[in-house]
C-alpha positions in Angstrom: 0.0 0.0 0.0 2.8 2.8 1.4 4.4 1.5 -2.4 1.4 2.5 -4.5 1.1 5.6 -2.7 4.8 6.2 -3.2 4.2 5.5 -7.2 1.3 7.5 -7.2 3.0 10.6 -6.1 6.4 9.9 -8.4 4.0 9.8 -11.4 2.5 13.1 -10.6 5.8 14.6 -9.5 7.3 13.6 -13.0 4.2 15.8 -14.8 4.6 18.7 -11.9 8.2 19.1 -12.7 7.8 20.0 -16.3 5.1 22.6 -15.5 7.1 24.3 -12.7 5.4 22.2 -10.1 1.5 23.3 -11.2 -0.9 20.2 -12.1 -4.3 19.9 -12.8 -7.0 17.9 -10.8 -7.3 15.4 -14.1 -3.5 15.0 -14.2 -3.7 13.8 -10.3 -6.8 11.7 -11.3 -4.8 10.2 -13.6 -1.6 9.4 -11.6 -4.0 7.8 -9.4 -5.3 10.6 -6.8 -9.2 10.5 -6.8 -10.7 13.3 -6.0 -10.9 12.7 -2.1 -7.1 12.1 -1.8 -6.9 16.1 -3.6 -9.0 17.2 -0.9 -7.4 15.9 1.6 -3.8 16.9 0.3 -5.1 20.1 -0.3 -6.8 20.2 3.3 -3.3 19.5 4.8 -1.2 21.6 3.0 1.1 19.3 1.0 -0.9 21.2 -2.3 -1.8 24.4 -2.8 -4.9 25.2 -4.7 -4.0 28.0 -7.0 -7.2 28.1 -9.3 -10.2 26.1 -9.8 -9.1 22.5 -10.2 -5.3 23.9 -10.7 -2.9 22.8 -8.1 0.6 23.2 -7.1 3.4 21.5 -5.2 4.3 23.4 -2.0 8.3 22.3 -2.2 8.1 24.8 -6.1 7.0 27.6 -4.1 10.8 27.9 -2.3 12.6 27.4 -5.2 13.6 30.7 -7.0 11.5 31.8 -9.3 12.2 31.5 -12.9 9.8 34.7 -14.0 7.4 32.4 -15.8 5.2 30.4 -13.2 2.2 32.0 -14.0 2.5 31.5 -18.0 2.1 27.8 -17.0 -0.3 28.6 -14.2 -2.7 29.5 -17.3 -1.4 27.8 -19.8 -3.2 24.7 -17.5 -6.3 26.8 -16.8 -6.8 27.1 -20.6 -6.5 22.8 -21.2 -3.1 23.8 -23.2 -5.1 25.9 -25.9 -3.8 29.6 -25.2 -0.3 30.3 -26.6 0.7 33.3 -24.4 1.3 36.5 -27.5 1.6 39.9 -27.9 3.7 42.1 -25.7 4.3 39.1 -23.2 5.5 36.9 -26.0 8.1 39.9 -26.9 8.9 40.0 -23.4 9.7 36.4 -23.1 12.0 36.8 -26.0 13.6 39.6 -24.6 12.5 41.9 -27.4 10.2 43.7 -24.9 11.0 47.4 -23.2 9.2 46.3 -20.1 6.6 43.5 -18.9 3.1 44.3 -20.0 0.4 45.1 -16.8 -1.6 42.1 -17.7 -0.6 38.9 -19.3 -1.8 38.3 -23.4 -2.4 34.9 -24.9 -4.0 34.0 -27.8 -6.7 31.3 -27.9 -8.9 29.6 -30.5 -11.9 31.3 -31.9 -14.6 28.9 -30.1 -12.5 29.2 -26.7 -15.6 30.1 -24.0 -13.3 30.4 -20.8 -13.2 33.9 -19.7 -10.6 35.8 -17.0 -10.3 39.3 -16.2 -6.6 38.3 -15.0 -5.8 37.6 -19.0 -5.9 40.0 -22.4 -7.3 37.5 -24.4 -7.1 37.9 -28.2 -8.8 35.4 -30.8 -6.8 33.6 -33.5 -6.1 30.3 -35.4 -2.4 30.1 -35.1 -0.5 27.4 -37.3 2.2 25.2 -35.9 5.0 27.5 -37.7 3.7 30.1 -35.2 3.9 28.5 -32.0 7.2 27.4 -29.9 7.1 25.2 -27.2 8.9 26.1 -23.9 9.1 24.5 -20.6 5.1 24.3 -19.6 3.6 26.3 -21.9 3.8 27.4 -25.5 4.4 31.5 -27.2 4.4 32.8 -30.0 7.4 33.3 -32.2 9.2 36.3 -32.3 7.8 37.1 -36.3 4.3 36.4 -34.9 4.3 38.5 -31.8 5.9 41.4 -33.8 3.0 41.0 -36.2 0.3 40.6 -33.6 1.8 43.5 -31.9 1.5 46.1 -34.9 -1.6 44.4 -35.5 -3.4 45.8 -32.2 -1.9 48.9 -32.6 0.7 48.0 -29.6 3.0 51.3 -28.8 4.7 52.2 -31.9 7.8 53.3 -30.1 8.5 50.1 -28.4 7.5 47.8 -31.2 10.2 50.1 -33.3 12.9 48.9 -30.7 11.4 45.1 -30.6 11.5 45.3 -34.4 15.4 46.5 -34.4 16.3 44.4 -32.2 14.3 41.3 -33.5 16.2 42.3 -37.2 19.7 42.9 -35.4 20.0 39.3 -33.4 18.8 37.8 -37.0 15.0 36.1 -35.2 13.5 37.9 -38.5 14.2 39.2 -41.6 12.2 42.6 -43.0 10.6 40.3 -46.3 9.3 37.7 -43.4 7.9 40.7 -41.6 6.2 42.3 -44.3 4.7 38.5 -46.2 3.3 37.2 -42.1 2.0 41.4 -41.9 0.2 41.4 -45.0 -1.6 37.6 -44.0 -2.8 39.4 -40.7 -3.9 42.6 -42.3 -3.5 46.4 -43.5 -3.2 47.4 -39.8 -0.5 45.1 -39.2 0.6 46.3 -42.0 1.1 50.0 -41.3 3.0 49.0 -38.1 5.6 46.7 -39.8 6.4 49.0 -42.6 6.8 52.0 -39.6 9.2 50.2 -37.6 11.3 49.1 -40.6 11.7 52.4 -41.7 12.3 53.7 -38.1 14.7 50.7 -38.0 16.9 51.3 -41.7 
């Protein structure tokens, strides 16, 4: 018995530690936890209860933070469907001048979840626009650019992302202007405005 309680938790540690210790209340069901064994872990403090059904192991809380917990905090609370975009994804590529107020991801079109704690936006985004990281997935540097001039984001700091983008060689200025013109004339406008603030 103290051995399949001892599997049970190494199963669930293993999924935990690639989502910087967050899991979700089917992952534990899974590793073998039924739903009174999370109440009563939760009840005694070995897991915290960060959201609705989203959990965490207490030992992450001491280790030092690695700046993105919380992408995979909702990266769990969307089932894996948002791709965190925009000015965060910038920021997480360290293109960004500072770390937007509120977090932005992007999420299919028939997504129904709703969060005031999120800027969502509403897109199908291919495979070609998507990397994976460590528990959760952005958007690439050419697609957050992009989404960025799309929404009208702050010309002057997409101007910098864009140099900088252009300078470390994450994009080129014809890949800029083709993925601009699929999004639209607004995108567009920005693109061609922070490549001629850039040359």
């Amino acid at each position: 018995m103290l051995r399949d309680r001892t599997d049970t938790r190494a199963k669930l540690w293993r999924t935990a530690s690639v989502q910087r210790g967050y899991f979700t209340a089917a992952q534990a069901k899974d590793a073998g936890y039924s739903y009174q064994a999370q109440r009563y872990h939760t009840q005694h403090g070995n897991w915290l209860l960060v959201d609705r059904a989203i959990y965490r192991f207490r030992e992450f809380v001491d280790l030092p933070a690695e700046g993105d917990e919380q992408l995979v905090r909702w990266s769990l609370w969307s089932k894996g469907r948002a791709v965190v975009s925009h000015a965060t994804a910038l920021t997480m590529h360290d293109l960004g001048t500072a770390s937007p107020s509120r977090i932005h991801m992007t999420v299919p079109r028939n997504f129904r979840q709703q969060t005031d704690a999120l800027i969502l936006h509403r897109a199908e985004l291919t495979a070609g626009d998507v990397e994976e990281r460590v528990g959760y997935r952005v958007t690439t540097p050419l697609r957050a650019l992009v989404e960025c001039a799309a929404v009208g984001e702050d010309q002057n700091a997409l101007d910098i992302a864009m140099a900088k983008a252009l300078s470390q060689g994450l994009v080129t200025q014809p890949k800029l202007l083709y993925a601009a013109q699929q999004v639209g004339p607004r995108a567009e406008l920005g693109v061609e405005r922070a490549l001629a603030a850039a040359s």
